[in-house]
C-alpha positions as CSV (number, residue, x, y, z in Angstrom):
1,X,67.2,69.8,-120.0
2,X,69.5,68.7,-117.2
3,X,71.8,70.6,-114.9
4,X,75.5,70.4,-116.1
5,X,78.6,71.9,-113.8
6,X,80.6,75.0,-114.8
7,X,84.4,75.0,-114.7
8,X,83.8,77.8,-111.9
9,X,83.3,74.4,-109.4
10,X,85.3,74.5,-106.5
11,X,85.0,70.6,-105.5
12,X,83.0,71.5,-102.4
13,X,81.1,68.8,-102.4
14,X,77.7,70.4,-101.3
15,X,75.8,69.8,-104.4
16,X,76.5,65.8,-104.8
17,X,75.3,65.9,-100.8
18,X,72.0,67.5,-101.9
19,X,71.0,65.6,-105.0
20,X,67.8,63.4,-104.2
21,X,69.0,61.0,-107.2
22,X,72.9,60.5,-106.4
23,X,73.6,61.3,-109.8
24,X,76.5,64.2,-109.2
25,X,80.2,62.2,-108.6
26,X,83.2,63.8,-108.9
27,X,85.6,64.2,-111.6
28,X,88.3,65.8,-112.8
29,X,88.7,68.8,-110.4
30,X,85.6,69.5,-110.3
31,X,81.9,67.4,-110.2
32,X,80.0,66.3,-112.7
33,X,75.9,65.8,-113.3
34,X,75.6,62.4,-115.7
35,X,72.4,63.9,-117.3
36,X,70.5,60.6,-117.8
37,X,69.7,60.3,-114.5
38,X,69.0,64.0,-113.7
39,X,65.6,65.1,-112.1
40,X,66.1,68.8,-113.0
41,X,64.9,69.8,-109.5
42,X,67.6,72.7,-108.6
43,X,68.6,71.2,-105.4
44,X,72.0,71.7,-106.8
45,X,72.3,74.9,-107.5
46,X,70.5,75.9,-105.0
47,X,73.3,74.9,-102.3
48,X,76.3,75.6,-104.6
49,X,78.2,78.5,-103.5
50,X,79.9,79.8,-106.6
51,X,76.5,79.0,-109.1
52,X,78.6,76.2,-110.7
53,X,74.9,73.6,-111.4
54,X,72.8,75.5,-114.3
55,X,70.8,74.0,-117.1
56,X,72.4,73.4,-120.1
């Protein structure tokens, strides 16, 4: 189950720095996770400052 981005996203950035993969971009006000090519490894989430990255 991949990670997918809350609405509580601030557009920081730090998360699409982390990801091992590159597969966090950003998108409409906030950043998205395209899910194919999500490892499910947490380095998201674990940077975010709000909690935005959770599995979906």
């Amino acid at each position: 189950m991949a990670y997918k981005i809350s609405d509580e996203c601030i557009a920081c950035g730090a998360c699409a720095a982390e990801c091992p993969v590159s597969c966090i971009s950003e998108g409409d006000g906030k950043y998205v996770i395209n899910p194919d090519e999500c490892l499910e490894c947490g380095a998201c989430a674990d940077v975010c400052p709000v909690g935005a990255p959770a599995k979906d």
